[in-house]
C-alpha positions in Angstrom: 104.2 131.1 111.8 105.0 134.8 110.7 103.2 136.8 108.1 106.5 136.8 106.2 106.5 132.8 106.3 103.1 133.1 105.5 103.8 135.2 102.1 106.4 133.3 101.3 104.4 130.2 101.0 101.6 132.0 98.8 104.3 132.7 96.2 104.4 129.0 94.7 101.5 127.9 92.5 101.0 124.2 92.9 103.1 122.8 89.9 106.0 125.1 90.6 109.3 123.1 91.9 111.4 126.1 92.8 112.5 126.0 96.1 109.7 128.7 97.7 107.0 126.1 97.1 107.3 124.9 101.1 104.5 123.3 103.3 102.1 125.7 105.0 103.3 124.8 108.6 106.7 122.6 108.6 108.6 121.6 111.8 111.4 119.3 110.8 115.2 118.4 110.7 117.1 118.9 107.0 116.9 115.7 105.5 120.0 114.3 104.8 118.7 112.2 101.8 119.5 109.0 103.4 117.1 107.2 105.7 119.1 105.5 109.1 117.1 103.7 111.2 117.1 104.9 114.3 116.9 108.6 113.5 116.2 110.6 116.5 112.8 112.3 117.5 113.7 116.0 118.4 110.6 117.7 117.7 108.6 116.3 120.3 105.3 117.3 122.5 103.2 119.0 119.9 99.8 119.5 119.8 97.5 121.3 116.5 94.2 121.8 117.1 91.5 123.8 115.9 93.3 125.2 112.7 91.5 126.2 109.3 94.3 125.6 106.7 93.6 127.3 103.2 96.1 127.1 100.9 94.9 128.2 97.9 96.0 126.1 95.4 99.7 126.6 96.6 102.8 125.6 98.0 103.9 121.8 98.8 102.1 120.7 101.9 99.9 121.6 104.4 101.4 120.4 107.6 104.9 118.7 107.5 106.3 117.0 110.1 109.9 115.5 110.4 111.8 113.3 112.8 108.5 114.4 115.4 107.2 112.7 118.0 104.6 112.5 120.8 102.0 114.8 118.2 98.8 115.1 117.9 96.6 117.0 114.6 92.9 117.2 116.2 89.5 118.7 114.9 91.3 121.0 112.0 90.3 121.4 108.7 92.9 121.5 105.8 91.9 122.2 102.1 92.9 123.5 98.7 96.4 122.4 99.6 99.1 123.0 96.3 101.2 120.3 95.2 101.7 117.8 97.8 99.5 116.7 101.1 97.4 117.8 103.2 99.5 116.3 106.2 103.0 114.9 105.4 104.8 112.9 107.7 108.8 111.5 107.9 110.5 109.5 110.2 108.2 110.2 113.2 106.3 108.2 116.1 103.4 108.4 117.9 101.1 110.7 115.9 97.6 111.2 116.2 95.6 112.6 113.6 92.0 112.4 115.0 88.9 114.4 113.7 90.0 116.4 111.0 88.4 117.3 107.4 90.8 117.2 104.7 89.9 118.4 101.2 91.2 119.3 97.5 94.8 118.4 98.4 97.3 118.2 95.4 98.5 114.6 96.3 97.6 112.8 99.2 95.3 113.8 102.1 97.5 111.8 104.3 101.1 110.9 103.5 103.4 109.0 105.4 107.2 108.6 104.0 109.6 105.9 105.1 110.0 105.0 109.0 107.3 106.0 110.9 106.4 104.1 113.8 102.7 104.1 115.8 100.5 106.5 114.1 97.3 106.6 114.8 94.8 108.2 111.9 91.4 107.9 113.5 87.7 109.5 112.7 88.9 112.0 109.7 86.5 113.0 106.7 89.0 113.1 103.6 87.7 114.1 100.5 89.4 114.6 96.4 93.0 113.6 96.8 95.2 114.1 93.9 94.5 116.8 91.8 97.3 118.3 90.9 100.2 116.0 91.8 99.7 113.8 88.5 100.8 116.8 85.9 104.0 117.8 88.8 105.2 114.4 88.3 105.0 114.2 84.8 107.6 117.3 84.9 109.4 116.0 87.4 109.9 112.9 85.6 111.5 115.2 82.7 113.2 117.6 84.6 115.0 114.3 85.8 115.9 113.2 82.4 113.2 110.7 81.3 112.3 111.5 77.5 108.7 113.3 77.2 107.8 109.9 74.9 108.6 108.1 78.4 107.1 110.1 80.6 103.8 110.1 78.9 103.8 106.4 79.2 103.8 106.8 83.0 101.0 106.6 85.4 100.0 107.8 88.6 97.7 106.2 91.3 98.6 108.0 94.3 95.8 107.2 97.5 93.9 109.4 100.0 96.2 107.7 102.9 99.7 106.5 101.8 101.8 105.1 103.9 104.7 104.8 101.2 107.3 102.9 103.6 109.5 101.0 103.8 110.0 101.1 107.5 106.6 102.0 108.2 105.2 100.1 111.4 102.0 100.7 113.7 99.8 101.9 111.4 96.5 102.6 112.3 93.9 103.6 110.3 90.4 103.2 112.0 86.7 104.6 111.2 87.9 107.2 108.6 85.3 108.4 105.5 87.4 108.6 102.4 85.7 109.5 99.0 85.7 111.5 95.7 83.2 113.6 94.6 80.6 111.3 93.0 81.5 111.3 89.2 84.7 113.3 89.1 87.0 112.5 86.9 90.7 113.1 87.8 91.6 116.9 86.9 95.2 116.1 85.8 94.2 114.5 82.8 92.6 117.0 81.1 95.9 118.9 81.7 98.2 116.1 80.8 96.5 115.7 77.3 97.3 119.6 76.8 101.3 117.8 77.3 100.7 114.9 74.7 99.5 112.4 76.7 96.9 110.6 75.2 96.2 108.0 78.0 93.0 109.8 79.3 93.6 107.7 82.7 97.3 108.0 83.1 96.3 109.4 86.6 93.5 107.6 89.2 92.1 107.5 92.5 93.3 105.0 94.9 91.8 105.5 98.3 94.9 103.1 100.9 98.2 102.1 100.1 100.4 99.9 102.2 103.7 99.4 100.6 106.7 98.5 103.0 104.5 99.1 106.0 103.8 96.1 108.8 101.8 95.9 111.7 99.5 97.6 110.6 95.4 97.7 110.7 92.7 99.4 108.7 89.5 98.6 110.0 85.8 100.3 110.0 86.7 102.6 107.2 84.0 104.4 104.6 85.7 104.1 101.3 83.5 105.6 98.5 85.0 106.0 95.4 82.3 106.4 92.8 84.3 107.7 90.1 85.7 106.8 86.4 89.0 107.5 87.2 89.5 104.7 90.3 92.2 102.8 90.6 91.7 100.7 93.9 90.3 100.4 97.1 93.3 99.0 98.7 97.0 98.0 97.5 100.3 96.8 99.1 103.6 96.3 97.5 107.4 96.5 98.0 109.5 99.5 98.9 113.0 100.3 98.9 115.5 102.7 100.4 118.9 102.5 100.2 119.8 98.9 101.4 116.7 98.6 103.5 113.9 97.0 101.4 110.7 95.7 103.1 107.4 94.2 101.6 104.0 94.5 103.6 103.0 92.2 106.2 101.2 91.6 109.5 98.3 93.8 108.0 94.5 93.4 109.2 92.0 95.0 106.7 88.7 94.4 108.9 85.3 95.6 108.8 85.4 98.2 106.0 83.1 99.6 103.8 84.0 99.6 99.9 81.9 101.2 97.5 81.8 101.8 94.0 78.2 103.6 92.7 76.7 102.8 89.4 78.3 105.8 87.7 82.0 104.8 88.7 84.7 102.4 87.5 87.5 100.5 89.3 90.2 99.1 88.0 91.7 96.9 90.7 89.8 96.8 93.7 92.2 95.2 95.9 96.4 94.8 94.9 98.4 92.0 96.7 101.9 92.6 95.2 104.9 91.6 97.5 103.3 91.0 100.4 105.5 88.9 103.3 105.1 86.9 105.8 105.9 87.7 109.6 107.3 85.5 112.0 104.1 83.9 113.1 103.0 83.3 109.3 100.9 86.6 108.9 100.4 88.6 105.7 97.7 90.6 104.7 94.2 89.6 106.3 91.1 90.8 104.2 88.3 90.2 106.9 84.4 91.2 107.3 84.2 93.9 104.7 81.8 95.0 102.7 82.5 95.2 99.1 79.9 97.1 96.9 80.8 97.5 93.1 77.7 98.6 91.5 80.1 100.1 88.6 81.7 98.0 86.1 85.8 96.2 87.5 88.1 97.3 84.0 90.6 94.5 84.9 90.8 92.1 82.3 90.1 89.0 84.8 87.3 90.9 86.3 88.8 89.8 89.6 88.5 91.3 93.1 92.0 90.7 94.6 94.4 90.8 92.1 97.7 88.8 93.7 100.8 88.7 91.7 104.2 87.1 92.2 107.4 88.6 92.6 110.0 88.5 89.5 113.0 85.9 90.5 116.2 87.8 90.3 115.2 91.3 90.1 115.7 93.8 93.4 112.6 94.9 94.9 109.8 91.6 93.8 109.4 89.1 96.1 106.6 86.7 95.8 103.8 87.0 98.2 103.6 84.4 100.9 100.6 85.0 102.8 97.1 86.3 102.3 94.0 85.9 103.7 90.4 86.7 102.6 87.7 85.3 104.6 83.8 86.3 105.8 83.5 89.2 103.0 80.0 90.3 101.4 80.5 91.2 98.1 77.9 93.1 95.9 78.4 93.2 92.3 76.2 94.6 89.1 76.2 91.6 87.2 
C-alpha cells in the first residue's frame, strides 16, 4: 500500500457512501454482482502478520479480501475501523485468522459474505462491533427508496463474527473472546433518534451469526455481552442469492461460554430460524456450554432458544428440521 492509497482511504468518514470510502488494505477481483459457484481463487499465497491497523473512524473495511485463497491474518491488531469490518471476506478458501485483536469496528469485527469455504478464525480478542454501521444503513435503506417512515421501523443486529452466507462451508470458529464494553449501550441510537427514530433499540449487539452456512463449528468461545443493547448470543437463519438459497446445517456449538452480567439485557439468547437438516440428519447441535444470564431475557416467553418455523409458500422460510440441545449449564437471576 502507497501513501497515495493511503490518503485516499483517510478521505471517507465512516457514514459516507461515495465511492472513496474503500477498505484499508483490499486485494480482490471486481465483483460482478452475481455470485457463481465455483468462482476462481486468483489471489492466492498471502500471508499478514504483525500489522497495527488504525483507521480512524474511516473508510469501509479494514482488510478485504476477494476470490483469495491459501491466507493467513496472524498476531495484528485492527481498530477504529469506519463503516464496515474489521476483516471482510468474499468468495475465498482456506483462511486463517489466528491471534489478532480487533476493536471499534463500524460493523462487524469479522465478516464473511456468501461462498467461502474452510476458514479457520481461531484465538482472536474482538471487542465493540457495530458502532456505526446501524445509522449507514438506515441511509442506505433511503437512498434505495424505502420511505424514512419505513426505514425507521427497521432494525439492525449485526454480530462480532458473521458468516452471512449462503454458500458458506468450513467454518471454524474456535477459543475466540468476543465482548462489548461492560454497560455500553449501542452508539447508533443516540444518532438515529437525531433522524426520527424513536425505537431506542432499533440497533443491538449480536455476538455469532450463522445464516446459510454448513459445516460448521463454534466451540470453546468467550462470549460476554453485558450490555442493554444485546440481541443474542448465537442465531442462524436462511440466506439467498440469486437462485441459490441455503438454510444452516451440520453446525456444532460446543463448549462455549455465554454471559450476560447483572447490568446487561438480552433479547434472544439463542435464534433457530430455518435451520436444515444434512444428509445424515444433522442440524444445529447446542452442546456443553455454559450459559450465564445474570441480566434480565426481554423476550416475551422468557425462553432460551427461540425456534421458529418457516412460512409455507413464501421464498426464503423453511421450517427447521433438526436441533439439538443437550448437557448445557444454565445460570439464570431468577
Amino acid at each position: 500500500m502507497n501513501a497515495d492509497t493511503v490518503q485516499e482511504y483517510g478521505k471517507g468518514t465512516a457514514l459516507d457512501t461515495n465511492k472513496k470510502n474503500f477498505s484499508f488494505i483490499e486485494i480482490s477481483n471486481k465483483y460482478s454482482g452475481k455470485y457463481t459457484p465455483n468462482t476462481p481463487r486468483t489471489n492466492k499465497n498471502l500471508t499478514f502478520s504483525n500489522l497495527n491497523l488504525d483507521g480512524e473512524l474511516k473508510g469501509d473495511s479494514g482488510i478485504f479480501l476477494g476470490d483469495a485463497e491459501n491466507v493467513t491474518v496472524t498476531n495484528s491488531t485492527i481498530k477504529n475501523i469506519g463503516a464496515k469490518n474489521g476483516i471482510s471476506l468474499q468468495t475465498c478458501s482456506n483462511i486463517t485468522i489466528k491471534n489478532n485483536t480487533i476493536t471499534n469496528v463500524g460493523r462487524s469485527s469479522i465478516f464473511m459474505y456468501l461462498g467461502n469455504k474452510n476458514i479457520t478464525i481461531e484465538n482472536n480478542s474482538m471487542k465493540d462491533w457495530l458502532q456505526r454501521f446501524g445509522v449507514l444503513h438506515y441511509f442506505q435503506l433511503i437512498n434505495g427508496g424505502m420511505t424514512k417512515e419505513k426505514a425507521r421501523e427497521t432494525t439492525n443486529n449485526d454480530s462480532g463474527i458473521y458468516s452471512y452466507g449462503p454458500a458458506n462451508e468450513g467454518i471454524f470458529i474456535k477459543n475466540n473472546q468476543l465482548s462489548v464494553s461492560e454497560g455500553k449501550k449501542n452508539p447508533n441510537n443516540a444518532v438515529l433518534a437525531k433522524y426520527g427514530v424513536t425505537n431506542t433499540q432499533s440497533i443491538m449487539y449480536s455476538a455469532i451469526r450463522l445464516p446459510g452456512t454448513k459445516d460448521s463449528e463454534v466451540i470453546g468461545n468467550d462470549v460476554q455481552l453485558t450490555s442493554p443493547d444485546a440481541y443474542s448470543f448465537l442465531d442462524v437463519n436462511i440466506k439467498s442469492e440469486g437462485t441459490l438459497e441455503q438454510g444452516s446445517k451440520n453446525i456444532y456449538i460446543k463448549k462455549n461460554t455465554f454471559t450476560v452480567g447483572s447490568s446487561g439485557t438480552i433479547m434472544y439468547p439463542f435464534r433457530i430460524f430455518n435451520a436444515e437438516a444434512d444428509e445424515n440428519g444433522n442440524g444445529i447441535i447446542i452442546d456443553e456450554n455454559t450459559i450465564d444470564i445474570q441480566g434480565d431475557i426481554w423476550n416475551y416467553f422468557k425462553t432460551i432458544v427461540e425456534v421458529r418455523k418457516g412460512d409455507p409458500g413464501l421464498r426464503g422460510s423453511i421450517d427447521t428440521q433438526s436441533l439439538t440441545f443437550i448437557n448445557n449449564l444454565i445460570s439464570v437471576k431468577d
